[in-house]
N, C-alpha and C positions, 0 to 999 in steps of 0.2 A: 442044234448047237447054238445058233443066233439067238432060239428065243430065251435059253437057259443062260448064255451071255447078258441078252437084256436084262431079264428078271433077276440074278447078279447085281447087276447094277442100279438095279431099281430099287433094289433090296440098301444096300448102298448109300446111295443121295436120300434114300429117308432116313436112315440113321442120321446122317448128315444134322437134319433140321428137327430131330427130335429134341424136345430138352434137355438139358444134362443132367437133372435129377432123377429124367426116367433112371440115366444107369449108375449115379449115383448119388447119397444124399445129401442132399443140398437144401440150403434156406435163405431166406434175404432180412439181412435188418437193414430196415430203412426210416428215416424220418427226418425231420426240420431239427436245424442247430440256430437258437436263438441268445438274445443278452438276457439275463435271468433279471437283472433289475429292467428293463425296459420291452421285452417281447421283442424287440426287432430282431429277424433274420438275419444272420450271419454270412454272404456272398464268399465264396472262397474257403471257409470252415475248413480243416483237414482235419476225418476222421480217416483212423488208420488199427488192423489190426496186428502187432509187432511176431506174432508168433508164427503169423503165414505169412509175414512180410506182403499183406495185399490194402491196401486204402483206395482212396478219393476222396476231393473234394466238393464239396455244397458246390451246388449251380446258384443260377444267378437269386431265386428266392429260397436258399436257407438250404435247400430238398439235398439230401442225399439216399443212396442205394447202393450195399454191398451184397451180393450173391456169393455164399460160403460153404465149407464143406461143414456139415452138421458134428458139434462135440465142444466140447470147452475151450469158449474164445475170452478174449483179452483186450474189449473196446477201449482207446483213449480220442481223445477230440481235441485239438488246441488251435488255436487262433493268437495271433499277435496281440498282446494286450487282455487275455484273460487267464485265468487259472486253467491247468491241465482240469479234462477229464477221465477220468478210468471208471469201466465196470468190467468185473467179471462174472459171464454164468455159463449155463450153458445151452447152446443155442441149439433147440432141435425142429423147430417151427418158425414160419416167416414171423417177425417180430418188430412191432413200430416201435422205434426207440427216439424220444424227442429229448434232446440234450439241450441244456440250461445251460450256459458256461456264468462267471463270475467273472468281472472287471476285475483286473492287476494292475493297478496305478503304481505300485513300485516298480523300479526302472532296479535292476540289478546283472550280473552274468549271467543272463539265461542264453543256454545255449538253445542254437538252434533244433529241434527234434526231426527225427525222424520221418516222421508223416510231410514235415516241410522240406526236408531233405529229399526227402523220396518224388516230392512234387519238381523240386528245381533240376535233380541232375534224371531220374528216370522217366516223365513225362515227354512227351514228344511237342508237346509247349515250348515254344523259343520265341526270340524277338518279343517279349511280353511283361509289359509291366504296371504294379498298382501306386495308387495315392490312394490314401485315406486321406477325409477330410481333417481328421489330426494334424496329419504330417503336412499336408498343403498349409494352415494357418502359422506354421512355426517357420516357412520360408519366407524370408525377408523381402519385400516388393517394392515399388511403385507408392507411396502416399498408405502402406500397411491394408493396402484392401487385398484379403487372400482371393489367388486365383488359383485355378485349374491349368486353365493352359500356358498361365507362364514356369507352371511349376513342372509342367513336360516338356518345356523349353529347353530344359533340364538335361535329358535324357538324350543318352548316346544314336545318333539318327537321323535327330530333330533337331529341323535349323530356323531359325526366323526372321521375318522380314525386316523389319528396321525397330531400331530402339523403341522399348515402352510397348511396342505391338503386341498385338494376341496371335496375327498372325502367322501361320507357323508350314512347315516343311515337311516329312516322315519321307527318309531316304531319296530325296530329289523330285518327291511328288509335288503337283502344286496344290494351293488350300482344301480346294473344290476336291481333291483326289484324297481326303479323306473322312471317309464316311463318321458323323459325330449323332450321336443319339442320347438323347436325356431320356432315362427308362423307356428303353426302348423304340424310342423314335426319333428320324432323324430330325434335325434342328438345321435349316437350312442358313442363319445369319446367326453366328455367333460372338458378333460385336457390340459392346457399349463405346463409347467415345470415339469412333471411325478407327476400333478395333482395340483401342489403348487400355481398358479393360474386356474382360469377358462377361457374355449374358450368363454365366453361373455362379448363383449365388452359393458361397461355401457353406454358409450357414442351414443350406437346405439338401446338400451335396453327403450322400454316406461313404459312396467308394468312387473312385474312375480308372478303367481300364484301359493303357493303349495296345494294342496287335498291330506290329511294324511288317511281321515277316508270314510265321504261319498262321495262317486267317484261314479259322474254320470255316467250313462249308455254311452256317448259318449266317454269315455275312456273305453282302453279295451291295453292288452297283456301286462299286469303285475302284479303282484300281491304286491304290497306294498303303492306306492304313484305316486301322478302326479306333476310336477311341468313345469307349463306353460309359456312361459316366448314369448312374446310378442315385435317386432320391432317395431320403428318409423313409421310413412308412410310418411313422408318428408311435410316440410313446405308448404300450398296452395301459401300463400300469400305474400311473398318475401324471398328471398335466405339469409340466413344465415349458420354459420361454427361455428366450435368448435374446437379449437387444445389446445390438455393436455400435459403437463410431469408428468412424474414418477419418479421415480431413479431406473425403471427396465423397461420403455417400455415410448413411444409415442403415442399417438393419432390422429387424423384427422377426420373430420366427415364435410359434406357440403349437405345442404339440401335446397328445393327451389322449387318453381313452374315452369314446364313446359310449362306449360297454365295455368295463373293466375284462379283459383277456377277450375278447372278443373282437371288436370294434375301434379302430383307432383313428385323430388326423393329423396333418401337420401342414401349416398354414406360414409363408416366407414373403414378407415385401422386404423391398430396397429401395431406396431413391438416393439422386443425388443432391448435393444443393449447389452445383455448380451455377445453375439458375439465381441463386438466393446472391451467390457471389458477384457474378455479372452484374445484377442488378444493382447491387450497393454500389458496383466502383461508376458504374452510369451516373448515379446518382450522386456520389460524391468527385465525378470529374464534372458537371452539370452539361453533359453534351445530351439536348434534349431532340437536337435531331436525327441522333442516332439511336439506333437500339441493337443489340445481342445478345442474345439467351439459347442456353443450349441447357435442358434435362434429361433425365431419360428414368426411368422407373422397371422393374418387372416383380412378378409376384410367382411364387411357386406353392400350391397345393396338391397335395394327395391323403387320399383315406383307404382302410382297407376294412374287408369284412370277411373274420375265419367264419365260417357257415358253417362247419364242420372238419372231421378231420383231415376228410378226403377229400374238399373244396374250400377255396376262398378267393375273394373278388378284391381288385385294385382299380383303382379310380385316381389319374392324375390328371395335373391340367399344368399349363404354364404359359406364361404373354410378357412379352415385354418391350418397351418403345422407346425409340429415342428422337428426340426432337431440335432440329437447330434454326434459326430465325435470325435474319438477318434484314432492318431498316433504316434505311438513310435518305436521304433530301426532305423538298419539299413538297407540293401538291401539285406540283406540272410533269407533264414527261420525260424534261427535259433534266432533269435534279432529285427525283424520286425512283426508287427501286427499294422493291423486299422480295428477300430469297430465303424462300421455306426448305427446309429436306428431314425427311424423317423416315425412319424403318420401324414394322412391330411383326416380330415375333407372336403365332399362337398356336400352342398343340394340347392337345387331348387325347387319353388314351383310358380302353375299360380294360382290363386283364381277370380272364377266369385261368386259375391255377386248379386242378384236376388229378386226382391219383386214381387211376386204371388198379393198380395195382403195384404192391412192392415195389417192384420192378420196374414198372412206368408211370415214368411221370409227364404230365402235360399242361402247356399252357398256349390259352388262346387268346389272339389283342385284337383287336377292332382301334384305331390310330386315325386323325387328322392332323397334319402338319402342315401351316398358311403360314407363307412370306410375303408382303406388299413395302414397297421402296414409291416413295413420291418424291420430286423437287417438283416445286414453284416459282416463276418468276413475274411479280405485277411490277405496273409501270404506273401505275394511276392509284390512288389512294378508294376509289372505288370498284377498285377491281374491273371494270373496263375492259385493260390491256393486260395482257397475260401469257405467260406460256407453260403448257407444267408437261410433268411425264410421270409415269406410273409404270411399275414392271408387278407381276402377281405372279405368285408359284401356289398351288394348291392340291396337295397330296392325302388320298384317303387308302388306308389300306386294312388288309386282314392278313392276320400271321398265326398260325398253328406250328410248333415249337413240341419234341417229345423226347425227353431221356429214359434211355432204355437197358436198366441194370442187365446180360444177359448169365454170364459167369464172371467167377473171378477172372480179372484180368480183360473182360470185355465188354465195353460199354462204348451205346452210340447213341446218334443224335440223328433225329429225320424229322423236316417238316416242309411248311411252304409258306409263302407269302403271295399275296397278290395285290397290285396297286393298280389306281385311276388317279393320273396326275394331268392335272391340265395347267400352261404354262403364259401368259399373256406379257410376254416382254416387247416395252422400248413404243406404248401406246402414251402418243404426242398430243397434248390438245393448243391448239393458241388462239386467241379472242383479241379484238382490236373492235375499235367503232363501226368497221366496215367490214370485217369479215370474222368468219367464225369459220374454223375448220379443226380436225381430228383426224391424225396420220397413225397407220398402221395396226388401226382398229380392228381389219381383218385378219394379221398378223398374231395364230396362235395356235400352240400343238396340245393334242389330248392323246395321251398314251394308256395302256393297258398294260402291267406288267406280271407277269407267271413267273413264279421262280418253284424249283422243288428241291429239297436236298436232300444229302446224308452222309453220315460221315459214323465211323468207330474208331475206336482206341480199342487194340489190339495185342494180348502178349504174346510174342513170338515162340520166345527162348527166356528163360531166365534171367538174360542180358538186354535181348533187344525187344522194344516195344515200335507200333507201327500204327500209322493215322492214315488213313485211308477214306478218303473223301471227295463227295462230287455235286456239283451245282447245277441245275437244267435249268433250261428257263428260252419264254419268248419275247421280246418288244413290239407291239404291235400299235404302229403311231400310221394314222394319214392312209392308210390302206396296206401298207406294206408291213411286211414280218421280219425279225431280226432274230433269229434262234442261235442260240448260245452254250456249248456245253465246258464247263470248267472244273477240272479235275484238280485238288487239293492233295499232295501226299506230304508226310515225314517220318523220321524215324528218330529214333535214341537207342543209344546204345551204351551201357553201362561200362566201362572200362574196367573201372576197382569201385571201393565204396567211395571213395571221394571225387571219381573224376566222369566227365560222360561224355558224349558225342554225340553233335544232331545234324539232321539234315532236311530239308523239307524244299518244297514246291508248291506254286499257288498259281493259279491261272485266276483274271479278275476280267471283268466288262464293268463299263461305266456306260449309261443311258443319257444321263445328264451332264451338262459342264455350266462352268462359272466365267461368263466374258467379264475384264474390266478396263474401265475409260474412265481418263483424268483430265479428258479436253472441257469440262465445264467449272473444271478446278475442282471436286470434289469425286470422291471413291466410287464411282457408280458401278456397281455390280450386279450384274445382268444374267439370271439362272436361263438358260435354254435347253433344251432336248435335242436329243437326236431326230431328225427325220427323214423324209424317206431320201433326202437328195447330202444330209449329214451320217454317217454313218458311227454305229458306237464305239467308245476307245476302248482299248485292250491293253492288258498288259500279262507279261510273265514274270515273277516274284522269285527268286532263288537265294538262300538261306546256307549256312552252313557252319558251325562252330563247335567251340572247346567249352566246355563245365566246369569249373572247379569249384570244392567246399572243403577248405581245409579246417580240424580242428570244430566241424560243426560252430562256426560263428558268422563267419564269413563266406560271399559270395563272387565268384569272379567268373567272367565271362570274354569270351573274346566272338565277333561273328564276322564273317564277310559275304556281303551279298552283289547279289545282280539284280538290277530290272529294264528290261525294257517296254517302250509305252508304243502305242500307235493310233493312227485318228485321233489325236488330243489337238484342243481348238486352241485359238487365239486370232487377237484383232490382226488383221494388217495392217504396216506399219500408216501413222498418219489419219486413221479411220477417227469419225467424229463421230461425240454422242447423239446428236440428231441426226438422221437417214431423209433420205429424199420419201413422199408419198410411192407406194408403191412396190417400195423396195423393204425388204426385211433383214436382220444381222445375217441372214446365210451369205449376202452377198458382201460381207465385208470381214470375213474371217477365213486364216488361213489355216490347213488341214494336215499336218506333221506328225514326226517323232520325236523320243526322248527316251535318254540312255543316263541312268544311273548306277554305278559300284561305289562300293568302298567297305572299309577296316571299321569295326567296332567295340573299342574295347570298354568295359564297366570292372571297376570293383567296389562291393559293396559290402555295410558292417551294420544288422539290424538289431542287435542289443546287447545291453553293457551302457555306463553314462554315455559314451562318445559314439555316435553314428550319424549314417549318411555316406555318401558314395563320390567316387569319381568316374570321370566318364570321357571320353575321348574318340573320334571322330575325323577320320581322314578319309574324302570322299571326292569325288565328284560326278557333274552333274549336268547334260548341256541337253539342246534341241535342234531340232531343223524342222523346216518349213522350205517349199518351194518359191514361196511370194514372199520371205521374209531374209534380208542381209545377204542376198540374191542367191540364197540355197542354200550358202553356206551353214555348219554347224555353230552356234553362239554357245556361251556357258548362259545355265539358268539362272533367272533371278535370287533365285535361292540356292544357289552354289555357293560353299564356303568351304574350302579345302581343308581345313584345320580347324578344329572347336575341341577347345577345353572345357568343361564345368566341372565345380566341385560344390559339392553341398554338405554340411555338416550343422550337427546340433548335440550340444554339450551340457549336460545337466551338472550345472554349477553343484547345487545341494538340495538336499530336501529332509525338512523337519519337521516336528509338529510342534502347534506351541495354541495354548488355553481353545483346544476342541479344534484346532484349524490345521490344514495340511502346504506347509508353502512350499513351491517348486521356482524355483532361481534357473532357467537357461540362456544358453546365447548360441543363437545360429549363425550362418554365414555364407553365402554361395561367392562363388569368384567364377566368371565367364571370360573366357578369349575366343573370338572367331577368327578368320578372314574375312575379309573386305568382301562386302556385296557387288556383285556388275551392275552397274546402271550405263544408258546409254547417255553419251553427252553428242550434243550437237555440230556439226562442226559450222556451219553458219545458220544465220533465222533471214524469215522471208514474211511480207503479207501474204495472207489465203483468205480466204472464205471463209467463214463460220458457219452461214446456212447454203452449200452451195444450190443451187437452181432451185432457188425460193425468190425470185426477183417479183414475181407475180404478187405478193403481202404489198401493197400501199406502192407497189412501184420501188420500194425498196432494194438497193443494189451498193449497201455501203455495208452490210455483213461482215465485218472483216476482223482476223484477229494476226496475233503473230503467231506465226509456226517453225518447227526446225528443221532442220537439213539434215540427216545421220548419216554417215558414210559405211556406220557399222552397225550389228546390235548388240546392245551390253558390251559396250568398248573400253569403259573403263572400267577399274577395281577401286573401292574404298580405303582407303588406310584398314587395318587391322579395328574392331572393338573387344573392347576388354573393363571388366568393371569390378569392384569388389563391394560387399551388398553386408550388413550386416543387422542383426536385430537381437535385441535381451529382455527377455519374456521374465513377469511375475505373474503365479496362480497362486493366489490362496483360494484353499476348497475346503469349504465345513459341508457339513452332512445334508445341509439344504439351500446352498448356494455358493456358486463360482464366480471369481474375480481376477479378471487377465487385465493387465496393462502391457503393451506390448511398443517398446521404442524401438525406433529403426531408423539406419541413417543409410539411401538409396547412394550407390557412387560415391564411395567415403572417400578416394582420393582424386575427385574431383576432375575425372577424366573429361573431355572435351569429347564427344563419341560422334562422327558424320553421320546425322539425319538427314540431309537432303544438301546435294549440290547443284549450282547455276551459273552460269558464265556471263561477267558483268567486265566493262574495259578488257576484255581480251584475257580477263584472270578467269580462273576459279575461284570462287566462292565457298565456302562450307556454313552450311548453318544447323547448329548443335542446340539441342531444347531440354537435356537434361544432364542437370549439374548436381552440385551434391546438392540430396533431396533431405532432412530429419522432417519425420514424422512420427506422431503417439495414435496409438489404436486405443479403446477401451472395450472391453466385451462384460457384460453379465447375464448369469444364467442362474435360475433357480429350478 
């Protein structure tokens, strides 16, 4: 009886894992959805079949796979911005179907369809949102240079640090807590101007993705958010260029085929000429014994090569630096000083994209990812006397990546990554006539990172769909092991055709963290790891909201979440950027928690003249530390109880007139926050600046001012709030484009607190952005 039970059952669980075509007939169309004028792959594409009511979306290059019941189907494919497409045959063998779409520069009522419908309220995707580089350039900025991440500044969530910043928040996490990857690799310093722009050039940028909440299993080593941001792959089918101004930088961009349909590149520098500025007002205030110049440049390239149908290779690279230089006195020690500081970004990556079959798709990267931070300080016009510091982070990895169509309604993702990051922060060198020394040289972590995953999308019922996912992985830094296993789940559940309901789960590790220190007056940010005496952060991520699509036009969302963090670092209070010999950051950072909720609500309107979204934000956000405000819980720096935004863009008109196609808009965002917590002092004292460094020349006058706090993050900012607006012309004839784009930053001239100080016993405010107008020009051929 036992063995007739087993054999039963055995009989059973192989059913289980046979294919579903063994017991009925089944096919797969799959293939790349690209731009018919340009060959580039389509990210996100929704192909959808209306009659079995089953689709998907293109992965991140182009790729999709539908597994179907074999008989007369009814393909359409559409994308924002291009013409529908439909075919009908019929399907009775696996079938490569590579779909073309056609650009739709007309802006009219189109509703939104189905297959995007089917994507927003029955996916088990939440917390999730795109930019195209389109929509990033028509949002009104800073001096009209488009960003990225001010444009998810935007977005219900996300909070940021102080006016003009790039720096930014995702539900009470801090910067460092969210994982940012340019094609696919992380990008450890994401600032130009000490963060006032971003190192992403729009011009070389096709899509960017942020995941706030459900963070598939293929992300992994941080605990807050992902934001994916995605290059060009260069024009198939004839060479075109792009050159912009600013009133802070240039552009260039030139893209083309190698081998017509085959072979393609795209080539992206920027500079600034804030240099070029500095130097004229030098020259025309004639202060010859000073000097300041501050540049910064980055270049972005990628090529790709289709080798065939079932293979093609990616090749990208990107760097970029920023430099500031500060000289004054004269040739004695006593009247002379120059202070250098500068950051360069540099990453590489080769991608082989692979099709197994129908059904599976695969892709492999091979990635370098190098950050190095230097200041300088000489004393002597021969360099003599001196002190500098240098931090290096250097990450090499490999990632195997597989989608795996298996039936209607079931599709997963499994792969792995492995990393060798070795970390060299806060190596001090200083030179004098009589000594030469170099602190914390021995001071550096080399880590080995495994991760494995996998994750489905699953139809339950009719109604409800289910994401089921899981992350393994080990850290292995300095002799010791850190194993990790982090379970991803969510669901959706359809309600009616218009409404839906999600819920999900995310469990996160972080390896690395981001310290920073402003005791030498400038942002010094310092990447470390975990080791074996630091343990890695964690967190839990909890999700939960309402769907609505009324009328197919419109998007509305409401969510509320939870998260909490643990083992997340920071300085202790008072900690200086130079360390004694001997000593390393571990012993000057404190080892805590952090508790974020709150309400999210969005509504959103993606076509018709008039779109764009609002978005709303009641949240909070604190921490604790045992060594830090004597245990007690503080709010986080990036706490802001209340944030409005709205964003909107309004196509005045559009004509044609002798071969040319004008487009007249005007955008316009309006931001309110709460008031950021900064700590204020309650009185100042001399300290030490290098303490127990007497031993330098006999030296023992080291001294600077320092504060007293009684609290942390004691007080709140006034409220910011600003209104942004910008009115865009395109004329477009058949072989080139012409934007002028004016913008007027803070058009009623709010006074916004940048930074406070306590002077006679007041406060102080000092505000650096007033109404800004600025003119962009872009041309493209």
């Amino acid at each position: 009886m036992k063995h007739g039970l087993l054999k039963i059952i055995t009989i059973f669980s192989f059913c289980q894992i046979i294919p579903v075509n063994v017991f009925s007939q089944t096919a797969t169309i799959s293939g790349y959805v690209s731009d018919k004028n340009t060959g580039e792959r389509l990210t996100g594409a929704a192909v959808f079949v209306p009659g079995l009511n089953a689709g998907t979306t293109c992965n991140d290059f182009g790729f999709y796979s539908l597994t179907l019941p074999a008989g007369e189907i009814k393909v359409n494919c559409r994308f924002v911005g291009y013409n529908i497409f439909e075919l009908q045959f019929a399907l009775q063998n696996d079938t490569v179907l590579n779909i073309h779409l056609e650009s739709n520069n007309v802006i009219g009522e189109v509703e939104v369809n189905a297959a995007l419908k089917n994507n927003f309220l029955a996916s088990t995707e939440m917390s999730t949102n795109r930019f195209s580089a389109k929509e990033i350039e028509k949002i009104p900025v800073i001096l009209g240079e488009p960003d990225v991440l001010k444009a998810i500044q935007l977005l219900p969530g996300v909070s940021f640090s102080t006016e003009g910043s790039t720096g930014f928040s995702v539900r009470g996490g801090s910067p460092d807590q969210t994982l940012i990857r340019l094609d696919g690799v992380p990008v450890y310093n994401v600032n130009h101007v000490w963060g006032f722009m971003s190192a992403f050039n729009n011009d070389a940028i096709d899509e960017s993705k942020l995941y706030k909440g459900s963070l598939p299993a293929r992300f992994g080593g941080r605990l807050s958010s992902v934001l994916d941001v995605g290059m060009k792959e260069g024009n198939l089918k004839k060479t075109k260029g792009t050159f912009s101004l600013s009133p802070i930088s240039g552009r260039y961009t030139l893209e083309g085929p190698i081998v017509k349909d085959k072979a393609s590149f795209m080539v992206s520098a920027r500079k600034t000429w804030a240099d070029v500025l500095l130097w004229v007002g030098k020259e025309l205030s004639g202060a010859n014994s000073q000097a300041l110049t501050y540049g910064f440049w980055d270049i972005n390239a990628k090529t790709n090569w289709i080798i065939n149908q079932n293979n093609r290779v990616y090749l990208s690279f990107y760097t970029g630096r920023d430099a500031y230089l500060m000289e004054d006195g004269g040739d004695d020690y006593s009247d002379y000083v120059k202070f250098s500081y500068n950051w360069q970004n540099l990453t590489g990556v080769l991608r082989w994209n692979h099709i197994f079959s129908p059904s599976l798709f695969a892709n492999f990267s091979i990635y370098n990812s190098r950050f190095r931070q230097e200041y300088n300080n000489e004393y002597d016009r021969n360099g003599n006397e001196y002190y500098k510091g240098y931090n290096n982070l250097n990450d090499f990895s490999s990632n195997g990546d597989f989608n795996w169509s298996l039936s209607p309604g079931s599709e997963f993702t499994f792969g792995y990554q492995l990393s060798l990051q070795k970390f060299s922060p806060e190596i001090i060198e200083y030179k004098s006539d009589t000594l030469s020394l170099e602190l914390n040289k021995n001071i550096y972590t080399q880590n080995f990172v495994s991760d494995f995953y996998f994750d489905g999308d699953i139809k339950l019922t009719g109604y409800l769909t289910g994401n089921f996912g899981l992350r393994v992985g080990n850290l292995h830094t300095n002799g010791k092991n850190y194993f990790s296993f982090r379970p991803r789940l969510s669901f959706s559940y359809l309600i009616n055709n218009e409404t839906s309901a999600k819920i999900s789960y995310s469990r996160m590790k972080q390896f690395l963290h981001q310290l920073q220190n402003t005791t030498l007056g400038i942002p010094t940010e310092l990447w470390v790891s975990s080791t074996e005496n630091i343990e890695p952060g964690s967190s839990n991520l909890f999700s939960t909201g309402l769907f609505w699509q009324p009328k197919n036009k419109y998007n509305f969302s409401a969510e509320v979440y939870f998260s909490d963090q643990n083992h997340i670092l920071q300085y202790k209070e008072e900690t200086l950027a130079l360390k004694e010999n001997s000593e390393s950051w571990e012993d000057y950072v404190a080892i805590g928690e952090g508790t974020s909720y709150g309400l999210e609500l969005m509504a959103e309107k993606k076509c018709g003249k008039l779109q764009g979204f609002v978005a709303y934000t009641l949240s909070k956000s604190t921490r604790r530390f045992n060594e830090i405000n004597n245990g007690d819980p503080f709010p986080s720096s990036y706490d802001r109880r209340h944030q409005l935004n709205v964003s909107a863009n309004y196509l005045l008109n559009e004509k044609s007139k002798k071969g040319k196609t004008i487009n007249r808009d005007l955008s316009a965002t309006f931001n309110y926050a709460s008031g950021r917590f900064i700590s204020l002092a309650v009185h100042e004292y001399q300290g030490l600046l290098l303490p127990n460094m007497e031993y330098i020349e006999g030296q023992t006058d080291w001294y600077t001012t320092r504060a007293l706090q009684n609290e942390t993050n004691n007080y709140q900012l006034p409220a910011f709030h600003n209104l942004n607006l910008s009115y865009r012309i395109e004329r477009r004839s058949t072989d080139k484009t012409v934007v002028w784009n004016f913008s007027i930053y803070n058009v009623y001239n709010r006074l916004n607190p940048w930074y406070y100080y306590e002077k006679d016993d007041k406060i102080k405010q000092i505000s650096i952005f007033p109404i800004i107008p600025s003119v962009s020009f872009t041309y493209k051929w």
